[in-house]
C-alpha positions as CSV (number, residue, x, y, z in Angstrom):
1,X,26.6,-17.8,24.6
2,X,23.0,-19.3,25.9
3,X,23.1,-22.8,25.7
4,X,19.6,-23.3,24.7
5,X,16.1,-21.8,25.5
6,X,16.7,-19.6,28.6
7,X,14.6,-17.2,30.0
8,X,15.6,-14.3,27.5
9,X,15.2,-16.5,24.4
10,X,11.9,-18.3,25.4
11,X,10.7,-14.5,25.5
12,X,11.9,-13.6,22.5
13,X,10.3,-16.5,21.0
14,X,6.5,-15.6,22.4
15,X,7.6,-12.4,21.1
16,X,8.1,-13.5,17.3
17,X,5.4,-15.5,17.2
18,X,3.0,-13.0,18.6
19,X,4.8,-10.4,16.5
20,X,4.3,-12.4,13.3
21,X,0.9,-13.1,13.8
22,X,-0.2,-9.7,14.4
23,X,2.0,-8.7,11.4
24,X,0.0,-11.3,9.1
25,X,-3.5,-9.8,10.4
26,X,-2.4,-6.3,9.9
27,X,-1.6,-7.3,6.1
28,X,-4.5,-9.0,5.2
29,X,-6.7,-5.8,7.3
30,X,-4.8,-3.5,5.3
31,X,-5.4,-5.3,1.5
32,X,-8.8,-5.3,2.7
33,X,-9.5,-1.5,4.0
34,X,-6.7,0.1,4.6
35,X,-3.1,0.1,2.2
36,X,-1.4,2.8,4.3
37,X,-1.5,0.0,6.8
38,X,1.2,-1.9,5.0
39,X,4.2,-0.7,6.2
40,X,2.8,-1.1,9.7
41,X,2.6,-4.9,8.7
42,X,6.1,-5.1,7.2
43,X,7.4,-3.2,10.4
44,X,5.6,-6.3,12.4
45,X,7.2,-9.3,10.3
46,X,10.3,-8.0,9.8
47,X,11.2,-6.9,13.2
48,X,10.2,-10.4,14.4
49,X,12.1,-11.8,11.8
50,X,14.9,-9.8,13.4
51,X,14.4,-10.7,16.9
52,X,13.9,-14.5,15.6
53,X,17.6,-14.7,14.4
54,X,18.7,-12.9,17.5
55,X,17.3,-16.0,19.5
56,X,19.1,-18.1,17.4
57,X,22.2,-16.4,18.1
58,X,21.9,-16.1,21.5
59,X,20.7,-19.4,22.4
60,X,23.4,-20.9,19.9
61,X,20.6,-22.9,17.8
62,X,21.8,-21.1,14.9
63,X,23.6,-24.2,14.1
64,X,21.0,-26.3,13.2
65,X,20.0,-23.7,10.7
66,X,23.1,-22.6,8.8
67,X,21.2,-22.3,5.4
68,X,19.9,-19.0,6.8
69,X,23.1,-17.8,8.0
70,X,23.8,-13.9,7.7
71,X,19.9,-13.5,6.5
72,X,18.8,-12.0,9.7
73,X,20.3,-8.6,8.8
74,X,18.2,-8.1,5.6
75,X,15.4,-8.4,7.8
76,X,16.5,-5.7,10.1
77,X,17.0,-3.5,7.3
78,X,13.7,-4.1,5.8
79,X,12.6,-2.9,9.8
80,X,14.6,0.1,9.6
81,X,12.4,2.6,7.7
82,X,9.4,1.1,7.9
83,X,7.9,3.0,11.2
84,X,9.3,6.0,8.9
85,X,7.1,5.4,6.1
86,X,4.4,4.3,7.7
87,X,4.1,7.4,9.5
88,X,4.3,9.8,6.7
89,X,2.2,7.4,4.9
90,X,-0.5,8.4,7.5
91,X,0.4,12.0,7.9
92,X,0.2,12.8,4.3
93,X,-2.8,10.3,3.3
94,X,-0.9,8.7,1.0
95,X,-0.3,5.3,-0.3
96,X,3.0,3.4,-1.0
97,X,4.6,4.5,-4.3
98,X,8.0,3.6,-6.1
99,X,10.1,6.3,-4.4
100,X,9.7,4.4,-1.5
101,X,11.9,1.9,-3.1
102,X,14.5,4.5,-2.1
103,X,14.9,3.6,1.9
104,X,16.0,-0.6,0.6
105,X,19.5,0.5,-1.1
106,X,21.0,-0.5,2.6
107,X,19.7,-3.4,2.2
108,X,20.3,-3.9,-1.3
109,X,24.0,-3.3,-0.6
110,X,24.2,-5.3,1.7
111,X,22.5,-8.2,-0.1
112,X,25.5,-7.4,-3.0
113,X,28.5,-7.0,-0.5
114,X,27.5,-10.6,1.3
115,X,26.5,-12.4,-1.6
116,X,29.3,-14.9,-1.8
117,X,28.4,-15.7,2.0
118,X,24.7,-16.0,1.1
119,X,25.2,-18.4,-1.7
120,X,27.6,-20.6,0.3
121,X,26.8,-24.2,1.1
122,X,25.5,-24.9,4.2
123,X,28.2,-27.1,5.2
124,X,30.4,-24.4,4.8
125,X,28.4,-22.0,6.0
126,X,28.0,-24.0,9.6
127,X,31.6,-23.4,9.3
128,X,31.3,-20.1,9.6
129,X,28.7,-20.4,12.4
130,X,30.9,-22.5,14.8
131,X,33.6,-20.2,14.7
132,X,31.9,-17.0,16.3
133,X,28.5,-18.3,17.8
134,X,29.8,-18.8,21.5
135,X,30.6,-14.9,21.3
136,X,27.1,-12.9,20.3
137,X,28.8,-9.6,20.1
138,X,31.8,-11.5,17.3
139,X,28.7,-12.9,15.7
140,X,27.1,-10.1,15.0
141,X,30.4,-8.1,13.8
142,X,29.8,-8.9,10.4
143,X,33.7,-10.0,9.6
144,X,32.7,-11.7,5.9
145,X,32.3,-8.3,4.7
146,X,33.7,-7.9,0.6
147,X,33.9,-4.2,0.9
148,X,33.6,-3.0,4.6
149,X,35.7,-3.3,7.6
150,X,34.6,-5.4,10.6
151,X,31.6,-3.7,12.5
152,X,29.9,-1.9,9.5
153,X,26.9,-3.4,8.7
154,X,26.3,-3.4,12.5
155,X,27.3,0.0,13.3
156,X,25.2,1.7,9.9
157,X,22.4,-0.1,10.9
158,X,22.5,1.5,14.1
159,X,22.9,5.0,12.8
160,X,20.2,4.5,10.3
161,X,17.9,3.5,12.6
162,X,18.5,6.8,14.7
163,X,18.0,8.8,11.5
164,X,14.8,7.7,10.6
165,X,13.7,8.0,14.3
166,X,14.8,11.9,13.7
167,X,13.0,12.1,10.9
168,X,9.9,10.3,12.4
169,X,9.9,12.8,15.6
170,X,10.5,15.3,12.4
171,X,7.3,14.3,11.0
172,X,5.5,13.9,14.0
173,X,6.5,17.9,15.1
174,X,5.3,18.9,11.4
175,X,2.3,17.4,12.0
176,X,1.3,18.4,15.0
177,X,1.8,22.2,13.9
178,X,-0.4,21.2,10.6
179,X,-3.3,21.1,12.9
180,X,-4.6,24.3,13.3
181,X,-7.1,23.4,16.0
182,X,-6.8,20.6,19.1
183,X,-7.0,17.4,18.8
184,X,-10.2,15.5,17.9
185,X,-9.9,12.1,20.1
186,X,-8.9,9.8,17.5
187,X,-6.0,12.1,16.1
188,X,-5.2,11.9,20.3
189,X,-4.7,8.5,20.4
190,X,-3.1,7.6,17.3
191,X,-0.6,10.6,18.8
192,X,-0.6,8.6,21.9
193,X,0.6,5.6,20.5
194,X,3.1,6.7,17.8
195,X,4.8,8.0,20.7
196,X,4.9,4.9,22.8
197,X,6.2,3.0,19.7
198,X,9.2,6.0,19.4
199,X,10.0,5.7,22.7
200,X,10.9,1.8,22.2
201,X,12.4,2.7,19.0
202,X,14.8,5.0,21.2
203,X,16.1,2.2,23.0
204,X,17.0,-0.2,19.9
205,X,20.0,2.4,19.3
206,X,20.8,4.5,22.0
207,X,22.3,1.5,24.1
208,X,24.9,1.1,20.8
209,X,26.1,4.3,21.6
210,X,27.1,3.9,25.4
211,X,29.2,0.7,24.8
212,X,31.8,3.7,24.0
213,X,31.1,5.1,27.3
214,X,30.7,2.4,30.5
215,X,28.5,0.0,28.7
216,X,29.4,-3.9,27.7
217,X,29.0,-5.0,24.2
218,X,27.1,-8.1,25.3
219,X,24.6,-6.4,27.5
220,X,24.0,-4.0,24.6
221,X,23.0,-7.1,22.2
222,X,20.1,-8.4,25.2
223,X,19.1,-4.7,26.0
224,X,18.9,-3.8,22.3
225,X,17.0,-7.1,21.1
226,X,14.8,-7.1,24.4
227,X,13.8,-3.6,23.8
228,X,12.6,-5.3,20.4
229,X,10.4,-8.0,21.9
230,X,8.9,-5.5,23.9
231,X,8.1,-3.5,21.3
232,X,6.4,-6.5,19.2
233,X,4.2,-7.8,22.1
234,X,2.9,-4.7,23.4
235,X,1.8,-2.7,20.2
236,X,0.3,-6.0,19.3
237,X,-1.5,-6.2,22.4
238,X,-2.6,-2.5,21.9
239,X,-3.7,-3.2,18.7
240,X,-5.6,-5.9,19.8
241,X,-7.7,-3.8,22.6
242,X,-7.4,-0.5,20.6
243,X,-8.3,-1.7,16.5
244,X,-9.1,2.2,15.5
245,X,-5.6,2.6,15.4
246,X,-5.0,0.1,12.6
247,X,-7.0,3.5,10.9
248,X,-4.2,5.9,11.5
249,X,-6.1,9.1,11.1
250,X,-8.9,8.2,8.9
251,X,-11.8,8.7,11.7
252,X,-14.3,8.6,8.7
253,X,-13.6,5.6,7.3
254,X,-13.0,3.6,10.7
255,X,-16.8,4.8,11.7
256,X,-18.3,4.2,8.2
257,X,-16.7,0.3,8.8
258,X,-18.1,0.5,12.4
259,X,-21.8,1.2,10.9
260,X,-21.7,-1.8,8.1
261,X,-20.2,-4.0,10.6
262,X,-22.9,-3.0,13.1
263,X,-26.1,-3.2,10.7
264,X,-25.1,-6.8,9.3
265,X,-24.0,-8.4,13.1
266,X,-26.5,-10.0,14.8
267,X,-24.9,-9.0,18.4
268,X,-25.5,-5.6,17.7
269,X,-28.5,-5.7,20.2
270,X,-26.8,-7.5,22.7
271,X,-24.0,-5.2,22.2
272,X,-26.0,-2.5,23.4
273,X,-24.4,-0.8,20.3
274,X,-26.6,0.6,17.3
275,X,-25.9,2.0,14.3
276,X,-27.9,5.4,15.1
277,X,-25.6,5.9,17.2
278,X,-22.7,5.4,15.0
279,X,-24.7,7.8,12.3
280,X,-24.7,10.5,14.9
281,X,-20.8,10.0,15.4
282,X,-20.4,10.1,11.6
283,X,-22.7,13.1,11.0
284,X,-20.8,15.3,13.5
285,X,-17.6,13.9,11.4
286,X,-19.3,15.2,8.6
287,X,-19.3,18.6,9.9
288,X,-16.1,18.5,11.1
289,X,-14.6,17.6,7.7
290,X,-16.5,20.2,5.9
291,X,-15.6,22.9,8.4
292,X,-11.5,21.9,7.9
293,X,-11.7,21.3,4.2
294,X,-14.2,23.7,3.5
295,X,-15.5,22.3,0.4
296,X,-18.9,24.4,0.5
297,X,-17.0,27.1,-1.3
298,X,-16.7,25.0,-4.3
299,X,-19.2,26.5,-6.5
300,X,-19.7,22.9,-8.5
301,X,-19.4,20.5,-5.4
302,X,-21.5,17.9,-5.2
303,X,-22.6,15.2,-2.6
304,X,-20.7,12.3,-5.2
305,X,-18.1,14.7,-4.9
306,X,-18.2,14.1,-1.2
307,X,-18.7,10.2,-0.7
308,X,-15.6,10.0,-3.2
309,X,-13.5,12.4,-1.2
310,X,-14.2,10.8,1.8
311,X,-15.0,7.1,1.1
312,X,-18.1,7.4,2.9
313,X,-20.9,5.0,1.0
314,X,-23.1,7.1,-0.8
315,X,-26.5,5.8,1.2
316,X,-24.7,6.2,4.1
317,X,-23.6,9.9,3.5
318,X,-27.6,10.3,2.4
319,X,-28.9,8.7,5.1
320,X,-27.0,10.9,7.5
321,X,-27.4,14.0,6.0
322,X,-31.3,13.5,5.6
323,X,-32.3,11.8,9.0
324,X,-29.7,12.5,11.3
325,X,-28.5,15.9,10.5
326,X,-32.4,16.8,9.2
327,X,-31.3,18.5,6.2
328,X,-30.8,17.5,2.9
329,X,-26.6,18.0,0.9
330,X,-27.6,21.1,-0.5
331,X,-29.2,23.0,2.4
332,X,-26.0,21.9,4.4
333,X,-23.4,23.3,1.8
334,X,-25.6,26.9,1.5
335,X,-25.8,27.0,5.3
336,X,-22.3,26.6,5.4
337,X,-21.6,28.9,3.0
338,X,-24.0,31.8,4.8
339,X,-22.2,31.2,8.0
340,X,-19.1,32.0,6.0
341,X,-20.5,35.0,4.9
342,X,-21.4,36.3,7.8
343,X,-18.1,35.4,8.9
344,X,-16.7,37.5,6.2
345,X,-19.0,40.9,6.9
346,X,-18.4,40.5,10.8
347,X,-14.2,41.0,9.5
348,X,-15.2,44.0,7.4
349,X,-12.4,43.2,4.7
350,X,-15.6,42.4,2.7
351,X,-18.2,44.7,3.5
352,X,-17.4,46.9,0.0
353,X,-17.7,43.8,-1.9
354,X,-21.2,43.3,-4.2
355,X,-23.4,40.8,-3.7
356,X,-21.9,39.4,-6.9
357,X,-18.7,39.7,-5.7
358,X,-19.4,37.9,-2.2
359,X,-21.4,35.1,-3.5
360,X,-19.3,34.0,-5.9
361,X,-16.8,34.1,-2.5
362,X,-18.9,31.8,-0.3
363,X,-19.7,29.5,-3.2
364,X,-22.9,30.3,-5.0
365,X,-23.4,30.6,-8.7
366,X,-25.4,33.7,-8.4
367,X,-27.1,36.5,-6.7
368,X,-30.1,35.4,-6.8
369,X,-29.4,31.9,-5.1
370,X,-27.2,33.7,-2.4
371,X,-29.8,36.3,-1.3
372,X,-32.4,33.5,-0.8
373,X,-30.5,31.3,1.2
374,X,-29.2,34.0,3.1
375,X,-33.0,35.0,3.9
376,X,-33.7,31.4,4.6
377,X,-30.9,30.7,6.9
378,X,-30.6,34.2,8.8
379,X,-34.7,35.6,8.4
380,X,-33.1,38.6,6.4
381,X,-31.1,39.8,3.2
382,X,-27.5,40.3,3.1
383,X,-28.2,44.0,2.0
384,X,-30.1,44.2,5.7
385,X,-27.6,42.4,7.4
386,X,-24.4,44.4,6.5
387,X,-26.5,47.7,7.2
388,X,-26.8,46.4,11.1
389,X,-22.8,46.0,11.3
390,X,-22.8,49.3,10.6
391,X,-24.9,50.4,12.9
């Protein structure tokens, strides 16, 4: 056992405090603009949390703070799935729902099998305390159990984190293959970072695993909970240079957030910034989207139907469209939907189709509409058009 605030511990204590600050601004940013954001917070405060009580093992203060005894673990279980559901929060564009209740039975068993511990007094608890603080690795063995033997709540954390890392590089794979096309820059470095945040993750249970090889329990407890500090301090310090990631994959909605911010600031000049150049950024986003989602072939889409979909502002979207793209919603959606077309006739799966028939495939209501955007967009009819693929 440390006696007191040694290297290790003072480092673990910048770490928690940095760790929980960052965790409280990622809440409040994520109330505010972004809710898939939440379990990035909770992984942020609990895992300090985590690495707090560590301290206080390891530097034997633990003692002066007996009314939290064997509360450190609830924390860490809190930590365990979070990077999991954070991840496929952002992956699948979802929000938290109730299901994710699901991943806390650990740590509601826990909570029931250590109850009579956790509602002990704290003189008895300090009890406990002195009896296994000047050995970390007896500490954290978990020997009050009701229904397990010595070492489970230690050793099934352990294994659950490594599952949900599985399922995270799971997810991650999945993803990846999702994308049918490379990687727009901000999908690269939210890739970039996820990974850098696994690879710590590796290292919180893969030393558990070689204390049954060569490797000592008690350098297992540092390595594991350093690897933790580590973790805290520099995601918060990429956060801090690299704030699009807060975003996940929602490119639109970080530059939409960059243009407001921009035209209410008063540094934007100074900044050398504008928000033109922000509307370009968002208008090629724009096209982008609609090229993936492909939305022009909605026969009844609309540009409301768009700034919803999107959570673009709807004079933003506008304002794009018209003075930045230098078109209006609906000549963008029927030029979309002749390139399609054409598209279609080059394959020559759809060259015995109507006019009817391939209209209503692009997107238009009618014929009519179809044929004069067509002549608009290309100089000829579609009829004049499919007879030079023949030729």
């Amino acid at each position: 056992m440390n006696s007191g605030l040694d290297f290790n511990n003072i480092f673990f204590l910048v770490s928690v405090v940095i760790g929980l600050q960052t965790g409280v601004i990622v809440m409040v940013y994520s109330f505010r603009k972004n809710t898939k954001s939440i379990p990035l917070a909770l992984t942020f405060l609990s895992l300090s949390l985590a690495i707090f009580f560590s301290m206080l093992i390891s530097s034997g203060m633990m003692v002066h703070f007996p009314g939290i005894y064997r509360t450190g673990n609830i924390f860490a279980l809190i930590f365990v799935p979070m990077p999991f559901i954070y991840m496929h929060c952002v992956t699948h564009n979802r929000d938290l729902k109730w299901s994710d209740a699901f991943h806390f039975i650990p740590m509601a068993i826990y909570i029931i099998d250590y109850s009579p511990v956790l509602f002990l007094s704290s003189a008895e608890k300090l009890e406990l305390i002195l009896q296994d603080i000047n050995d970390p690795n007896k500490f954290t063995e978990f020997r009050q159990s009701m229904f397990f033997p010595n070492g489970f709540h230690q050793t099934s954390r352990t294994i659950l984190i490594n599952i949900y890392w599985l399922l995270q590089m799971r997810l991650l794979v999945k993803w990846q293959k999702n994308i049918n096309r490379s990687f727009n820059k901000f999908e690269k470095d939210w890739q970039v970072w996820i990974i850098f945040f696994m690879t710590f993750q590796f290292f919180l249970f893969m030393p558990f695993y070689l204390t049954y090889f060569w490797l000592e329990k008690e350098l297992v407890f540092m390595l594991v909970h350093f690897t933790g500090a580590v973790l805290l301090m520099s995601s918060a310090v990429l956060l801090y240079f690299f704030p699009q990631l807060l975003y996940g994959l929602d490119e639109i909605k970080f530059v939409t957030d960059q243009i407001i911010k921009l035209e209410y600031s008063p540094k934007t000049e100074k900044s050398g910034v504008q928000p033109d150049d922000k509307m370009k950024e968002l208008g090629q986003i724009i096209l982008n989207w609609m090229d993936e989602k492909k939305v022009y072939l909605n026969q009844r889409y609309s540009i409301q139907d768009f700034a919803r979909e999107t959570n673009i502002p709807y004079y933003q979207l506008s304002a794009c469209i018209n003075h930045y793209l230098n078109t209006n919603f609906a000549d963008l959606l029927n030029k979309k939907r002749i390139e399609h077309s054409m598209e279609l006739l080059q394959k020559g799966e759809f060259s015995h189709y109507t006019l009817e028939a391939l209209s209503a495939e692009c997107g238009f209501n009618n014929r009519n509409s179809f044929v004069i955007a067509f002549k608009k967009f290309t100089g000829r009819t579609p009829s004049d058009y499919r007879k030079s693929l023949v030729k």
